[in-house]
C-alpha positions in Angstrom: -13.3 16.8 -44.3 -11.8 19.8 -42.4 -11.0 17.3 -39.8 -9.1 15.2 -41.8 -7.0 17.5 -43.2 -6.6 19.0 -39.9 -5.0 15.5 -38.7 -3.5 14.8 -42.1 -0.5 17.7 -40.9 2.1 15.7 -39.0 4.3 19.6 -38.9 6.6 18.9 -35.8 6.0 19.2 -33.0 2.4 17.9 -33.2 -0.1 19.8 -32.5 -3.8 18.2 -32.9 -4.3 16.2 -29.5 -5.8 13.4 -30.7 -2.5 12.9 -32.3 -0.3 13.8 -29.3 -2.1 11.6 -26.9 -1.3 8.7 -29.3 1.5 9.1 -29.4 1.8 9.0 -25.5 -0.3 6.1 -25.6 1.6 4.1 -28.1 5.3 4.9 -25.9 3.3 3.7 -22.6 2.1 0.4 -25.0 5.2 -0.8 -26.0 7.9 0.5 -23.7 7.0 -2.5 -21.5 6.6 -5.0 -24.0 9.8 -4.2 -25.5 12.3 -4.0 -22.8 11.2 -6.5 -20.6 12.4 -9.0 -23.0 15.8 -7.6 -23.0 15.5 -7.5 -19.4 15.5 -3.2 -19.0 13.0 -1.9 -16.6 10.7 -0.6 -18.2 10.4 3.1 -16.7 13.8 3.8 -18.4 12.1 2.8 -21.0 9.4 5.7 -20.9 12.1 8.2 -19.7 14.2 7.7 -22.6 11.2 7.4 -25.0 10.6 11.2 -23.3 14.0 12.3 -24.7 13.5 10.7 -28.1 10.4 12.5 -28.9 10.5 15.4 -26.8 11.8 19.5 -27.3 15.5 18.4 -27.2 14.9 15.1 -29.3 13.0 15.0 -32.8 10.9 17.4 -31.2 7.7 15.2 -31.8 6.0 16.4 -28.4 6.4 19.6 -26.8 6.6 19.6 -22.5 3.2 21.8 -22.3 1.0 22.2 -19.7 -1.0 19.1 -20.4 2.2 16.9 -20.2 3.3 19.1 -16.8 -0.1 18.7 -15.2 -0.4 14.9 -16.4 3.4 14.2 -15.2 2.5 16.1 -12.0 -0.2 13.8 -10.7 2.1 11.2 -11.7 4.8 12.6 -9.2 2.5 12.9 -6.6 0.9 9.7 -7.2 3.9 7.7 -6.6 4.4 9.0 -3.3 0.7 8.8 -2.4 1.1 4.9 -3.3 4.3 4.5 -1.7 2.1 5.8 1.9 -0.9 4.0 1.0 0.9 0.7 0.9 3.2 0.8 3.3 2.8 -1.7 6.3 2.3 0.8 9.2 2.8 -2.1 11.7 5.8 -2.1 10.3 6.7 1.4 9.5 6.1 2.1 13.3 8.2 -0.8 13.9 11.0 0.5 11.5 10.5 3.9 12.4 14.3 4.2 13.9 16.0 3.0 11.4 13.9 5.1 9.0 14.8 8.2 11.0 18.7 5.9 10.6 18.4 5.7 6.8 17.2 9.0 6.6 20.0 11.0 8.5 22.4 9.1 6.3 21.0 9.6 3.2 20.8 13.2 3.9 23.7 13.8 5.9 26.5 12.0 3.5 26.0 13.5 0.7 25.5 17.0 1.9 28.6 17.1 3.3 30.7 15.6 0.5 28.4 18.5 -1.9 29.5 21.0 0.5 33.2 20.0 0.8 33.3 19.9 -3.4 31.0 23.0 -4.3 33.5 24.9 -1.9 36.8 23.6 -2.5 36.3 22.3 -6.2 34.1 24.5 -7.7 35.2 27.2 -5.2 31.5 28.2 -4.6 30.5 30.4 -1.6 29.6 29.1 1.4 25.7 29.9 0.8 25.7 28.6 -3.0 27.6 25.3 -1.1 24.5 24.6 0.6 22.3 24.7 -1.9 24.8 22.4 -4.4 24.6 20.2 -1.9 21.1 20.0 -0.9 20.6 18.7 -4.2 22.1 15.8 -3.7 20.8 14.9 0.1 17.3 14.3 -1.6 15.8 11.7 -3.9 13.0 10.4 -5.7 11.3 7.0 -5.6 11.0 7.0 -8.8 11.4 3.1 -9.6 8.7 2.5 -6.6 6.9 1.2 -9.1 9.0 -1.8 -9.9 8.9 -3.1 -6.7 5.0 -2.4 -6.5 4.7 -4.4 -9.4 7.5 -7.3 -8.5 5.1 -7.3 -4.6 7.9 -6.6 -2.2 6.7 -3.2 -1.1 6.2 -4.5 2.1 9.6 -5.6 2.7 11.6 -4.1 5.8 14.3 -2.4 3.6 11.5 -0.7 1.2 9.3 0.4 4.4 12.7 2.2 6.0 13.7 3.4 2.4 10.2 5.4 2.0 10.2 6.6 5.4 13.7 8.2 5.3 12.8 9.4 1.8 10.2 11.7 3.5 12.7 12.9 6.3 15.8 13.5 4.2 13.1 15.1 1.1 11.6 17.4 4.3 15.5 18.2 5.4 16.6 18.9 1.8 13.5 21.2 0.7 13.6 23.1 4.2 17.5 24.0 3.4 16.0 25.3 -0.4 13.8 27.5 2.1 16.5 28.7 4.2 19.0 29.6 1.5 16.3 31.6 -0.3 15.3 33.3 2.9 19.1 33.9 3.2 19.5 35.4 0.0 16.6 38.1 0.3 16.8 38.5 3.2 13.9 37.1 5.0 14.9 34.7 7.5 14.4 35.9 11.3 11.9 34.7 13.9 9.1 35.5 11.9 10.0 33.8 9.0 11.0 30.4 11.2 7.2 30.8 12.8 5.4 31.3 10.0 7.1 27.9 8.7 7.1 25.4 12.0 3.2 26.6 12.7 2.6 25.8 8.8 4.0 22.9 9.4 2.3 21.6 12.3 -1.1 23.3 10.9 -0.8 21.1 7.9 0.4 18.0 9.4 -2.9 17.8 11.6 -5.3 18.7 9.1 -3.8 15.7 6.6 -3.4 13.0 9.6 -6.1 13.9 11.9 -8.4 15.3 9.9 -8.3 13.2 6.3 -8.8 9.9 7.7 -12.2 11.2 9.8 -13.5 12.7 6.3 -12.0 9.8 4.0 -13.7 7.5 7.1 -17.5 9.1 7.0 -17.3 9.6 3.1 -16.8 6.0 2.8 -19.7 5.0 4.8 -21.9 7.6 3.0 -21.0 7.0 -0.4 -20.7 3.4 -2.1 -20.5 4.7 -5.8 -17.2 3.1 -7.0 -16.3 6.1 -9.0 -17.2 8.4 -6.9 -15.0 7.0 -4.4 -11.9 6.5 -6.7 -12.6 10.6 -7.7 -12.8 11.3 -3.9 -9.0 10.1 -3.8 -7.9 12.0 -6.5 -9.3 15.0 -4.2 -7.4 13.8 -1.1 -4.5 14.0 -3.4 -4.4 17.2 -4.6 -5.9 18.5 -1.2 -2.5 17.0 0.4 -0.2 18.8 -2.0 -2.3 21.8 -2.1 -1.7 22.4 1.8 1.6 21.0 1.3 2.4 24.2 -0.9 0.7 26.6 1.6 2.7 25.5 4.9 5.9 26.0 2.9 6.6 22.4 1.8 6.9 20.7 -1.3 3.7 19.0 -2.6 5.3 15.5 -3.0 5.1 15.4 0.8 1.7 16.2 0.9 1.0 13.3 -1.5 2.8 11.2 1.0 1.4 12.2 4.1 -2.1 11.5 2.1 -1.2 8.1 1.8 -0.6 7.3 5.1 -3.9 9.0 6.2 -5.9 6.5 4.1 -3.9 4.0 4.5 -6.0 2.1 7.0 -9.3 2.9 5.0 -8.0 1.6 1.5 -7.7 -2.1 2.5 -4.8 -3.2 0.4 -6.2 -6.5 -1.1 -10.0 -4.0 -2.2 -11.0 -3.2 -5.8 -10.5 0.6 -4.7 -7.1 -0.1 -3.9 -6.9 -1.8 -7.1 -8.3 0.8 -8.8 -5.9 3.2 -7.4 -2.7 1.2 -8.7 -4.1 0.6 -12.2 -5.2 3.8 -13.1 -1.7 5.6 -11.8 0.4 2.6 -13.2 -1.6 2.8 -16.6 -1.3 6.7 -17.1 -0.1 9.1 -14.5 3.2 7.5 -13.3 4.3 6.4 -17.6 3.5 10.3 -18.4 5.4 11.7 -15.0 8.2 9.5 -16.3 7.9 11.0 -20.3 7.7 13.9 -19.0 10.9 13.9 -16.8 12.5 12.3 -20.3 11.7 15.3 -22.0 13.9 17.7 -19.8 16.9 15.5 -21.0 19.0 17.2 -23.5 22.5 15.0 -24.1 24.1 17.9 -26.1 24.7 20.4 -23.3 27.4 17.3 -22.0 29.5 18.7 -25.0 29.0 22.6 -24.3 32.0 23.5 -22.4 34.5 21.4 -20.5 33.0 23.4 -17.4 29.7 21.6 -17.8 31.9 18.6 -18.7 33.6 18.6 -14.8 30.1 20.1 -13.2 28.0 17.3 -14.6 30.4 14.5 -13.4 31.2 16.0 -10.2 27.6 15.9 -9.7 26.7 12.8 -10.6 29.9 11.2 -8.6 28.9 12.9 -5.3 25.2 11.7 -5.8 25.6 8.4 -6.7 28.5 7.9 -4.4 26.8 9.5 -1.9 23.7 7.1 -1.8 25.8 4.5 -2.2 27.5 5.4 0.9 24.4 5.6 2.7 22.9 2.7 1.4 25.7 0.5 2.4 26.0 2.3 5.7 22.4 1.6 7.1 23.1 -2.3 5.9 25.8 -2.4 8.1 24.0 -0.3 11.1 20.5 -2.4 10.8 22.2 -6.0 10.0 19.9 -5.7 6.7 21.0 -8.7 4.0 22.9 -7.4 0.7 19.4 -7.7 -1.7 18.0 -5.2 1.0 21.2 -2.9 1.0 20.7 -3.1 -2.5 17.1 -2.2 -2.7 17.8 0.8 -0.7 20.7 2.1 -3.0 18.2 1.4 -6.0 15.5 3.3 -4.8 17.3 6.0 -3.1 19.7 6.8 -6.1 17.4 8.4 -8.1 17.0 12.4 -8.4 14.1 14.6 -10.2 11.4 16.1 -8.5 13.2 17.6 -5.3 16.4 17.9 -7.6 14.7 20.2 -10.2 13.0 22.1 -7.5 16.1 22.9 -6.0 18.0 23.9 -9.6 15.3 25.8 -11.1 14.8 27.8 -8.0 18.7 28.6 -7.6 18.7 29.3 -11.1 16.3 31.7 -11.2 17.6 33.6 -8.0 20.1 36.2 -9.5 22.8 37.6 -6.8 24.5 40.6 -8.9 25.6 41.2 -12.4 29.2 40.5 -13.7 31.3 44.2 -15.7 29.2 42.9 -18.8 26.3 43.5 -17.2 25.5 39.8 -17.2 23.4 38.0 -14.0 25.2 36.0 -11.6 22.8 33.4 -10.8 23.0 31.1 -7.4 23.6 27.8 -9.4 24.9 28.7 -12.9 24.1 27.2 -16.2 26.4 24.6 -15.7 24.7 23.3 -12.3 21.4 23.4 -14.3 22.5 21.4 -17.3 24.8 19.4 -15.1 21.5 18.0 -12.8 19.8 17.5 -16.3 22.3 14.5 -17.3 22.2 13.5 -13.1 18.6 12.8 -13.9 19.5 10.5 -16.9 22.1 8.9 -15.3 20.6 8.4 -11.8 17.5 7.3 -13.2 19.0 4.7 -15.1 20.8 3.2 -12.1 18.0 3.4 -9.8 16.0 1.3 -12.3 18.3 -1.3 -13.1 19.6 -1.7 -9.4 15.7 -1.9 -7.7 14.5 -4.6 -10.1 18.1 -6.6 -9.7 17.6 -6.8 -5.8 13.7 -7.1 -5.9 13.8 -10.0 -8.0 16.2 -11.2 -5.4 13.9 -10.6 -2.6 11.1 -12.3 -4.3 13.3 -15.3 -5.4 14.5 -15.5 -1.7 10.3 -15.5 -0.6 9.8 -17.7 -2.7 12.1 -20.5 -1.6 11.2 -19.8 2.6 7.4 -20.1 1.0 8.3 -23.4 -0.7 10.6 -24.9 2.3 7.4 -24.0 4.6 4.8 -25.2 2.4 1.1 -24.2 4.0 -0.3 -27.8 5.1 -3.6 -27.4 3.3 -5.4 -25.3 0.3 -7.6 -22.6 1.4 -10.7 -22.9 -0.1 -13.1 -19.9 0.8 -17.2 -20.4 -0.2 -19.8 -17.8 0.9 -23.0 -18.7 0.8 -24.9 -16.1 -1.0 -29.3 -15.6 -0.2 -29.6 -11.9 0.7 -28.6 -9.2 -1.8 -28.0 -6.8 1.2 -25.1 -9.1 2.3 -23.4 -9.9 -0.9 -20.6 -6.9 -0.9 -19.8 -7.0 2.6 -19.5 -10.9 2.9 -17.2 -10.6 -0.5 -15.0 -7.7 0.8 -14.6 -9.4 3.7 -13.6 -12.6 2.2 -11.1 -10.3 -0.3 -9.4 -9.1 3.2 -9.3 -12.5 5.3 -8.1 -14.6 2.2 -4.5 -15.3 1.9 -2.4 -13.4 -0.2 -1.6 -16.8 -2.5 -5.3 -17.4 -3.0 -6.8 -15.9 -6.2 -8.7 -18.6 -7.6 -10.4 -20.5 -4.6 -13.3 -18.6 -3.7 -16.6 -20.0 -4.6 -19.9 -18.1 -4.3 -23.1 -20.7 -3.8 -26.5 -20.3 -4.2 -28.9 -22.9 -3.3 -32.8 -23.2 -5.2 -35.5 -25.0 -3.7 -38.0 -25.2 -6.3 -40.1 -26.7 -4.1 -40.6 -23.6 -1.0 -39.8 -21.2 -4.4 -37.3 -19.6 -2.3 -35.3 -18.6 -5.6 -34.8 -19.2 -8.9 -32.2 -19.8 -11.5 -32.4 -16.4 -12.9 -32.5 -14.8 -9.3 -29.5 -17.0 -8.4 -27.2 -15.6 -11.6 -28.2 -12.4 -10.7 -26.7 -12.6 -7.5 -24.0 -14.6 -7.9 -22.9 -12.3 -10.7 -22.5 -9.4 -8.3 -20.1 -11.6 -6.2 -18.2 -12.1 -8.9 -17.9 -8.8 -10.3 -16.8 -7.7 -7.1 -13.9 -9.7 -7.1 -13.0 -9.2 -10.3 -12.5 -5.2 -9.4 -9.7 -6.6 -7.3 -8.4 -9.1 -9.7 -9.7 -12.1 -7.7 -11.6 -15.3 -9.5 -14.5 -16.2 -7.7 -16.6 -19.2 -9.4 -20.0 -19.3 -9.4 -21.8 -22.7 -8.2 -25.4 -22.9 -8.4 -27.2 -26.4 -5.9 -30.6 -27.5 -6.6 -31.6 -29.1 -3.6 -34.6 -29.3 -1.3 -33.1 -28.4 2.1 -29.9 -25.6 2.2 -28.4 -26.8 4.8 -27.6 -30.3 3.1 -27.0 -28.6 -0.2 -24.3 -26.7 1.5 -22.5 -29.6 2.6 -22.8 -31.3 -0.2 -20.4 -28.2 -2.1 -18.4 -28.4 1.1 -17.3 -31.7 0.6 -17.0 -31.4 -3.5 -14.9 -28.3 -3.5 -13.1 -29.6 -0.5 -14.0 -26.0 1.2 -11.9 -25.0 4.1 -14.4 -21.8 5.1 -17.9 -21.2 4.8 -19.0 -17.7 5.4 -22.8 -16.9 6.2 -24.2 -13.4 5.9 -26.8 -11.9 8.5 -29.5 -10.0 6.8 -29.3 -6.5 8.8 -32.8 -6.6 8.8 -34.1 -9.8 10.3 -30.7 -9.9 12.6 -30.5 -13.2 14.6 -33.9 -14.9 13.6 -34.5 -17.8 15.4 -34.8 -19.6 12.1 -31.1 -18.1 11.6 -30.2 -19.2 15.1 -31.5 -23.1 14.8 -30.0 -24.0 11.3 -26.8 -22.4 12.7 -26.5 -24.7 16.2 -28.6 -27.3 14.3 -27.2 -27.2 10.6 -24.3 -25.5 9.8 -22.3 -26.6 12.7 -23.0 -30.1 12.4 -20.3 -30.0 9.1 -17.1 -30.9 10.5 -15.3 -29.9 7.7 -14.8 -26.0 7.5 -14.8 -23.3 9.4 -18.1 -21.1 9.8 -17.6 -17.3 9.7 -20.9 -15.8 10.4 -20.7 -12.1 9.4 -23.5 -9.3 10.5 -21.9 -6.0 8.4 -23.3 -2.4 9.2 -20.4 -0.4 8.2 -17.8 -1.4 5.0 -14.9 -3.2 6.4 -12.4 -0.3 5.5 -14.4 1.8 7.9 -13.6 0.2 10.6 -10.9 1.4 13.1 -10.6 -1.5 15.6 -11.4 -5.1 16.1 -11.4 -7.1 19.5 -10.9 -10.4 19.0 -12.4 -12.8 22.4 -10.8 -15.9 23.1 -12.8 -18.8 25.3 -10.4 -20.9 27.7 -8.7 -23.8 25.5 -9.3 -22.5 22.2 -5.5 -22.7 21.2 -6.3 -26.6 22.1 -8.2 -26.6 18.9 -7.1 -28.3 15.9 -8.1 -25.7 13.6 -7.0 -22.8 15.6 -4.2 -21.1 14.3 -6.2 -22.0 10.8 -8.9 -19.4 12.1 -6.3 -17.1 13.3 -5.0 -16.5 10.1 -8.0 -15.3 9.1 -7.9 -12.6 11.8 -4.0 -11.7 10.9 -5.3 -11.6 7.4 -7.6 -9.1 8.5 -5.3 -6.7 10.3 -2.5 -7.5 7.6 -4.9 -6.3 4.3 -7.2 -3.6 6.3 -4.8 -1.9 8.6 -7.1 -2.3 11.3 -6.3 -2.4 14.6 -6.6 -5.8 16.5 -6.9 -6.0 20.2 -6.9 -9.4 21.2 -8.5 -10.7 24.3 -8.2 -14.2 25.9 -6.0 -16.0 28.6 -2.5 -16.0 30.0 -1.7 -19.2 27.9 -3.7 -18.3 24.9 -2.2 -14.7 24.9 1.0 -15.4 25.3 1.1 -17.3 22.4 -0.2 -14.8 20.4 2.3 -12.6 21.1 5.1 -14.9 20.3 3.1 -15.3 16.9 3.1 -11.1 16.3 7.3 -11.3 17.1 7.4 -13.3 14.0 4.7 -11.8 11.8 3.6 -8.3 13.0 0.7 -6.5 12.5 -0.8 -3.7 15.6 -2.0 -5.6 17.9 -2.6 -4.8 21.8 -3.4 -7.7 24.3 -5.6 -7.7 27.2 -5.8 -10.6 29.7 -9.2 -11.7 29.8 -10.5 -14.9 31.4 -14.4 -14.2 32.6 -17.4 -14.9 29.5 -19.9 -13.6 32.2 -17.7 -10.1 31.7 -18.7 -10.0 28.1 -21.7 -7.5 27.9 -19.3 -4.9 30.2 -16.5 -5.5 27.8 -18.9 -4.6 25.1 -20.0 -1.7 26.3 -16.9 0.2 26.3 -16.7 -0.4 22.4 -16.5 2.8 20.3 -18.6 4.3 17.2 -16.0 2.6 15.0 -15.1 -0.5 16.4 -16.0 -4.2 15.6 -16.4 -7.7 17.4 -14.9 -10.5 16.4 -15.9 -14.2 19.0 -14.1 -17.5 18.6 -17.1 -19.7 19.4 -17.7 -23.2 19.3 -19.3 -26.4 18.9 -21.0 -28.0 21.8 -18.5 -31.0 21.5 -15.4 -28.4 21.3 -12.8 -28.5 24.2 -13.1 -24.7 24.1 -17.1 -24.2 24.4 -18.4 -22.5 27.5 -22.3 -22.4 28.2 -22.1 -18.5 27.8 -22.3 -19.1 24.1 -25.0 -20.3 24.2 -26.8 -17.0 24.9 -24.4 -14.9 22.4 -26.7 -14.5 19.8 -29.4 -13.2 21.7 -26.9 -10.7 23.3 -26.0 -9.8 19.7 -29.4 -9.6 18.5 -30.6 -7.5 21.0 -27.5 -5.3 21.0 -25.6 -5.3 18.2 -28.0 -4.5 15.3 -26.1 -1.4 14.7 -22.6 -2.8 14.5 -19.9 -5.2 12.8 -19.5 -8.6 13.7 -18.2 -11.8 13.4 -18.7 -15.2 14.7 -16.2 -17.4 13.5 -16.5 -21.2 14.5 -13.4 -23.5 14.4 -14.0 -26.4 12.2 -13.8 -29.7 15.1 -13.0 -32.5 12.4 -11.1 -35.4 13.8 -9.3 -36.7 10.6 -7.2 -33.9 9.5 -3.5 -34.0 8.2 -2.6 -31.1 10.6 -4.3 -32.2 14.1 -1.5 -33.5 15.9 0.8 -30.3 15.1 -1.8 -28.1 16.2 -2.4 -30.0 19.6 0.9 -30.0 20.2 1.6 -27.0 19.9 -1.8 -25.8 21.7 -0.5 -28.0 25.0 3.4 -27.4 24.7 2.7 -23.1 24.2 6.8 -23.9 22.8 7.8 -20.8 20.5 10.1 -23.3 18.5 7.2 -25.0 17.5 4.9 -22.4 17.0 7.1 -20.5 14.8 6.9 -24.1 12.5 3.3 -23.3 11.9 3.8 -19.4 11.9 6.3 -20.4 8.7 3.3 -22.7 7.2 0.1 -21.0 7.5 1.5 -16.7 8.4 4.0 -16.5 5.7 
């Protein structure tokens, strides 16, 4: 009864949490719901709700410490996702015109906040600087939209984030240097206690998370567990961050590119990562920034009037400037100068850092006796109405020009329409095998593909080798397992007296273009394994075989080499099988070195010009090298063979002694055997020969644009 009446108070601002949480909840419900019907993104949404209810609103909500701490993760979880899904290929591709867009971004409007703070404002020199360090910086704060809208991994957005962590770095070290400045701390200790800092942290985060992050995964295959061991890394990041003298948003960054390659993009960990921050922390970051808004100091003073519009002129202008300037520089198209402007126009985190802390720095007192603070009142509610205003730009700009960019994919994806479905089956006996064969079939599975994956599990009543209730047990486990990363996988149960038939028969019901096979790490190569492989499963002509021997989880893995036999670009499902290995590197991060002939090679790297991913290639030509090639594999690296039927132009007689060589010495690794499907009759035969004898990059980028895309 007590507790009722406790709730039954609804005295402003609430108090009971229950209540305030609720609340929260209910804004984060149907902000979304709402807007996107009137076509408003829907974080301006929750930023405004923030003002509604918050201390300078109807004071519903007061900014405490649980909506600070809450907001905070929020804040650093956006730039953790923002380096966790970035294409590194890419990004190391990009990585000039990052360090372009970033000089730009910082350098434009740090002079035009100079020239104004001094000569408008008549500012000092050293207050000039910090004015206009405010405006140099910016927060991603609509990286969200484009998350959601799937364009992160367009150029524009990759150079956008990576010059958002140079010109944030540039922006927070001039905070540093004005405040060392102003009491009188900056001399050649102060400059070596920040560059060793810096370098101290930097190592720790990119060398050191990714070997932790890389043996914790192994170790530990608790789902929680792993999702709180992120969190950690997180916090960790921003926690160092802090100590070297930098702000903790760049920690959160730097964490994200650290697991990048070890939080496979297309994984229910990577999944879980992006619901949970989408669902709570980033809605309550944003709330939390709406409830610093307070529209009535616009009407104050005319002062405040002419600072909060000078501000928000050279700001806007400013990234506006820069925005349009690295479009012209890097030949982008106008959606991507747009996207750049819309994600680089937005100011809060770095932007409150810098006013509260000039704020707070008082330089002398006026005859009154009064402080004489390094930005004044009018800089502090001035950056306020900036973060309205910016905000509301940067939100209605990003989801403009990513709906562009995604209406523009769209029409190249339908003007180069892949020749065939992809229908992906695994073959499920072994419990042991089921994650690994479904992880891997998450990562090798283009991106279009979200309903056609079938799991298959055959009873023989007769041997007793299963049963039904066996069978839903483990076909169940698939499918949960693709359901963590929002993937459909249908279960199909065969009643049949031999396997091998029974899985043809699905092959040609479903129409399956892939059939994966999982090696028991105990029993290895068995040579009841080895004959239904040469003597059962490759006798179906209709799909690809992947057989996959898994040790270590796929995200673990550091490296792939990826052996070519002589003629296997002659194949007609070749580049079908390839795609499977870009799709690899593309979702995992992995490195891919690929190994194979001068023709086959070449080829390959014509492929990587069009669609990148990090790739090295080696010139390879002797199968009789193989067992020296494999013994200069590392810890952390995996195998991946083209093999092939005996009737294949691309079969050499050394396969036929591969699984023994893998049996014997490869119990204790990853591997995959992945055997081109040799059907005669299929629509695509004649494009793929052709392009297999003519090695002609006009032609090759015809099937780059139908099956890499």
């Amino acid at each position: 009864m007590l507790t009722l009446l406790k709730v039954s108070q609804f005295d402003l601002p609430l108090e009971d949490p229950v209540l305030k949480f609720l609340v929260v909840l209910i804004i984060i419900l149907s902000a979304p719901l709402l807007l996107n019907k009137i076509k408003v993104p829907h974080l301006l949404g929750l930023i405004i709700a923030g003002a509604v209810v918050g201390p300078n609103g109807f004071h519903i909500l007061t900014r405490d410490s649980s909506i600070v701490v809450t907001g905070t993760t929020g804040l650093l979880y956006i730039m953790f996702l923002a380096g966790l899904e970035i294409d590194l290929a890419e990004f190391k591709k990009n990585k000039y015109k990052s360090m372009g867009f970033g000089a730009y971004t910082f350098v434009i409007p740090f002079i035009i906040g100079i020239a104004a703070a001094h000569f408008i404002l008549h500012y000092n020199w050293l207050t000039s600087f910090l004015f206009a360090s405010i405006f140099s910086s910016h927060t991603l704060i609509s990286y969200p939209l484009v998350s959601k809208l799937g364009v992160v991994k367009n150029r524009a957005v990759n150079v956008t984030v990576g010059g958002t962590v140079i010109t944030d770095i540039l922006a927070l070290l001039v905070l540093a240097i004005v405040v060392g400045m102003t009491t009188g701390e900056v001399n050649a200790a102060f400059w070596t206690k920040l560059s060793v800092g810096i370098i101290i942290f930097a190592v720790i985060v990119l060398v050191g998370f990714p070997i932790i992050a890389r043996w914790f995964f192994k170790k530990v295959s608790d789902k929680i567990s792993q999702y709180i061991f992120v969190l950690v890394m997180i916090y960790l990041a921003a926690l160092l961050a802090e100590l070297s003298g930098i702000e903790a948003i760049i920690g959160a960054f730097l964490a994200g590119l650290a697991l990048n390659k070890l939080i496979p993009h297309s994984s229910s960990l990577m999944n879980r990562v992006e619901f949970v921050g989408n669902a709570i922390f980033i809605p309550f970051f944003l709330i939390s920034v709406g409830m610093l808004i307070d529209v009535t100091v616009f009407f104050k003073d005319f002062e405040t009037i002419k600072v909060a519009l000078l501000m928000i002129t050279i700001s806007i202008g400013g990234k506006y400037l820069a925005s349009i300037a690295t479009q012209k520089t890097f030949s982008f198209t106008k959606p991507e100068g747009g996207i750049i402007f819309g994600l680089s126009s937005a100011s809060a985190a770095a932007t409150l850092a810098t006013v509260t802390v000039g704020y707070n720095i008082i330089i002398g007192e006026t005859d009154l006796g009064e402080p004489i603070r390094l930005l004044d009142e009018s800089v502090l509610n001035g950056s306020i109405l900036l973060i309205l205003i910016s905000c509301t730009i940067s939100s209605f700009v990003t989801q403009k020009n990513a709906e562009e960019l995604v209406k523009a994919d769209n029409e190249n994806t339908i003007s180069e329409t892949n020749p065939e479905t992809e229908n992906i089956l695994l073959a499920v006996n072994h419990s042991n095998t089921i994650e690994p064969m479904t992880n891997l079939a998450l990562l090798i599975k283009s991106k279009n593909t979200t309903e056609n994956l079938f799991a298959l599990n055959i009873i023989n009543e007769e041997k007793n080798d299963s049963s039904k209730k066996n069978a839903e047990t483990l076909l169940n486990q698939v499918v949960e397992i693709g359901a963590s990363a929002d993937v459909k996988i249908t279960k199909v149960t065969r009643y049949d007296t031999d396997v091998i038939d029974g899985i043809n028969n699905v092959i040609k019901e479903y129409s399956i273009t892939d059939l994966m096979i999982g090696i028991d790490e105990e029993k290895g190569f068995s040579p009841s394994f080895v004959y239904n492989l040469y003597s059962g499963y490759l006798n179906n002509n209709a799909a690809n075989i992947l057989v996959y021997h898994a040790i270590q989880p796929a995200s673990t893995v550091q490296k792939y080499l990826v052996i070519f036999p002589e003629n296997a670009a002659k194949e007609p499902r070749f580049f079908h099988s390839l795609l499977k290995v870009w799709n690899l590197a593309r979702n995992s991060g992995s490195k891919i070195e690929f190994y194979g002939n001068d023709a086959t090679i070449a080829m390959i790297e014509k492929i990587r010009k069009k669609v990148n991913i990090d790739a090295s290639f080696i010139i390879f030509n002797n199968w009789n090298e193989l067992p020296k090639l494999f013994n200069k594999m590392k810890d952390n690296d995996a195998l991946i063979l083209f093999m092939a039927h005996r009737t294949m132009v691309s079969y050499q007689s050394e396969m036929h002694h591969v699984p023994d060589y893998l049996n014997q010495h490869f119990r204790e690794r990853n591997f995959l055997l992945l055997f081109p499907a040799h059907e005669d009759e299929i629509e695509y035969r004649k494009d793929t020969r052709d392009i297999g004898n003519a090695n002609d990059f006009v032609e090759i980028g015809k099937i780059v644009g139908k099956l890499f895309k």
